[in-house]
C-alpha positions, 0 to 999 in steps of 0.5 A: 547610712549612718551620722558618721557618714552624712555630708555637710549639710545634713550635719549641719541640720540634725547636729546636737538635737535631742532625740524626737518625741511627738509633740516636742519641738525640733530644737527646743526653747531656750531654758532660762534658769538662775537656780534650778529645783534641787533634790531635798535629799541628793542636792545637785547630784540628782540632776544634770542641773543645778545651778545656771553659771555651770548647768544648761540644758540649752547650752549643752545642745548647742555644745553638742552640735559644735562638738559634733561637727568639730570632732570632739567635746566642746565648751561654749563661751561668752565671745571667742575672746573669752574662749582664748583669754580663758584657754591661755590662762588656764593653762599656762604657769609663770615661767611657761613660754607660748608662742602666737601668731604675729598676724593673727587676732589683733586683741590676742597679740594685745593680752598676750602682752598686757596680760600673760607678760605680766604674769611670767609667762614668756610671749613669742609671735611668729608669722603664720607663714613661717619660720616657725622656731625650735619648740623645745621648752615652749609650752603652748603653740597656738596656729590661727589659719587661715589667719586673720587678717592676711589670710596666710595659711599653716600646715596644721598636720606638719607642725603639730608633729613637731611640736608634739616631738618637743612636748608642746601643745597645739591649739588652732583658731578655727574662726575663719574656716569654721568646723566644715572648712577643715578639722584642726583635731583631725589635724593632730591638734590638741585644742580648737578655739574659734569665734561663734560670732563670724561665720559659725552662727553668721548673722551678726546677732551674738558674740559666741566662743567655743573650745573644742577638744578630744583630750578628757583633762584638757577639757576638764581644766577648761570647764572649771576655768569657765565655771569659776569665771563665770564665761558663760553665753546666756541661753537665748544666744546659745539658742540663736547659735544652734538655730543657725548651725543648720543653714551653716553649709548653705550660708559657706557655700554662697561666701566662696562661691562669691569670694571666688567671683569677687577675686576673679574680678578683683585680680584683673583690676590694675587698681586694686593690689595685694589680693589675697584668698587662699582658694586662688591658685596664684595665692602663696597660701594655696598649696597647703590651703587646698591639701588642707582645707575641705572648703575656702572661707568667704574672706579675702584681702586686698588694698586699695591704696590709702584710707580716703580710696576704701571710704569713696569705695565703701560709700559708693558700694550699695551692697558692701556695708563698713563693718568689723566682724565676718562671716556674716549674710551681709558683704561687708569690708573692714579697713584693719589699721582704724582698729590696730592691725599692722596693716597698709593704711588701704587694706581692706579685709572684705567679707562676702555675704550670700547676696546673688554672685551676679549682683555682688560682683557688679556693685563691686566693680561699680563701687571701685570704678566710682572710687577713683584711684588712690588719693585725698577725699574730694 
């Protein structure tokens, strides 16, 4: 059997590793370097390293792996912020239009207007689910799906068609299904952009973004992007993030095992309204989530009915901890609208960990009956 042909989990295992030598490490430590020693003659010619904003042995590694498993050439960033801030400024122009997800990443929808407006470039949202507009003149499309926080779904391989007809290029944030729930380039698109933070490295512990692509010039313009601003992850975080690429399968199958368990529960709640997980077939997202998608994320959606009902449930849960950010080992619910998101005051974007199915449902269903219904904190 060859790479190509490996399941996930051994994917996931061997991605990115150099090739095994006696008496070398596995994955080997993170190189910390500022200057490297240079050639007297050559100068930074005779090695792959020669400065360390834009050169980084351990930094590759990582790029390898994510490339490996994403299908194509990948570019590590600072946060996932900084890989999508990067990607839109690198390559869009005053006069250039972009359209973005209405319900996707709040911050993104916030740059886009604070930031690309004021340099010329036209903005336009459209919800994930659709109607999607004409692209005929728009520059860019960026499809963030499943989208984050609602959970609605877009049919990647359909729109890109389209949009490649009216010469516009397709980005698609990754984050929420990471490289093993589906492949947007496979999909047709051109550029994948994702948060490492959530799910991909999953343990909570460092901010991480990549771009990933298959087009050559595409990749070239964002790596001088990156080398020039400086957006570069230091080593020991790239190091973290390769280290936790390999329980990346084992880590995705326990959050849907669970999301899956959380949403049967949660679905024959009378109190608990607006659940959403694309993996269920009663969702609207399904039927092009389950074409689409190899696997259904460990984050779902519902509402609770008011701020005070999510507080008294978060409190009273022993296993279910208040956090922003998902993906990660710990269950953890977010009430969206504290941080900007358009959302009903009670909506809650829950992310399930890799605790025991068993224990976790129960805690939930413990924590919800404790909370009581919807209403002033007592």
């Amino acid at each position: 059997m060859s790479a190509r042909d490996w399941h996930d989990g051994t994917r996931c295992v061997h991605a990115g590793l150099p090739e095994p030598a006696p008496g070398d490490a596995f994955l080997p430590g993170p190189v910390f370097a500022a200057p490297y020693h240079l050639d007297p003659w050559q100068g930074p010619a005779a090695s792959p390293n020669g400065y360390g904003r834009p050169d980084n042995p351990t930094r590759r590694l990582l790029e390898a792996a994510i490339g490996e498993l994403e299908g194509g050439e990948c570019r590590v960033f600072a946060s996932g912020q900084a890989a999508i801030t990067g990607l839109l400024l690198a390559l869009l122009r005053p006069g250039d239009r972009v359209l973005l997800p209405a319900d996707g990443y709040f911050p993104v929808r916030a740059f886009a207007t604070a930031t690309l407006e004021g340099i010329g470039v036209s903005v336009g949202f459209v919800p994930t689910a659709g109607p999607y507009p004409s692209f005929d003149g728009v520059r860019l499309l960026m499809l963030e799906t499943p989208a984050n926080p609602g959970l609605d779904v877009a049919d990647v391989a359909a729109l890109t068609a389209e949009a490649h007809a009216a010469g516009t290029l397709v980005v698609v944030d990754n984050t929420t299904a990471t490289p093993l729930g589906q492949r947007p380039l496979d999909l047709g698109a051109d550029l994948v952009v994702a948060s490492g933070t959530k799910a991909l490295t999953g343990h909570s512990d460092l901010l991480l973004g990549y771009v990933a692509a298959r087009s050559a010039e595409l990749l070239e313009t964002l790596t001088g992007w990156r080398t020039t601003t400086g957006a570069v992850p230091g080593a020991f975080d790239a190091w973290l993030a390769h280290r936790s690429l390999a329980t990346l399968d084992l880590r995705l199958a326990r959050q849907s095992a669970n999301a899956a368990a959380v949403v049967e529960l949660l679905a024959g709640r009378a109190d608990v309204t607006g659940l959403r997980w694309p993996g269920r077939p009663e969702d609207p997202a399904y039927p092009v989530a389950s074409a689409q998608m190899r696997r259904m994320p460990g984050v779902l959606c519902f509402d609770l009915g008011d701020a005070a009902r999510v507080a008294r449930f978060v409190e009273a849960s022993r296993l279910v901890a208040a956090a922003t950010s998902f993906g990660g080992l710990h269950t953890t619910a977010d009430r969206r609208a504290q941080w900007g998101d358009d959302t009903a005051p009670g909506f809650v974007r829950l992310s399930c960990g890799v605790e025991d199915t068993a224990d976790l449902v129960a805690d939930i269903g413990a924590a919800l009956d404790a909370a009581g219904p919807a209403g002033p904190l007592s």
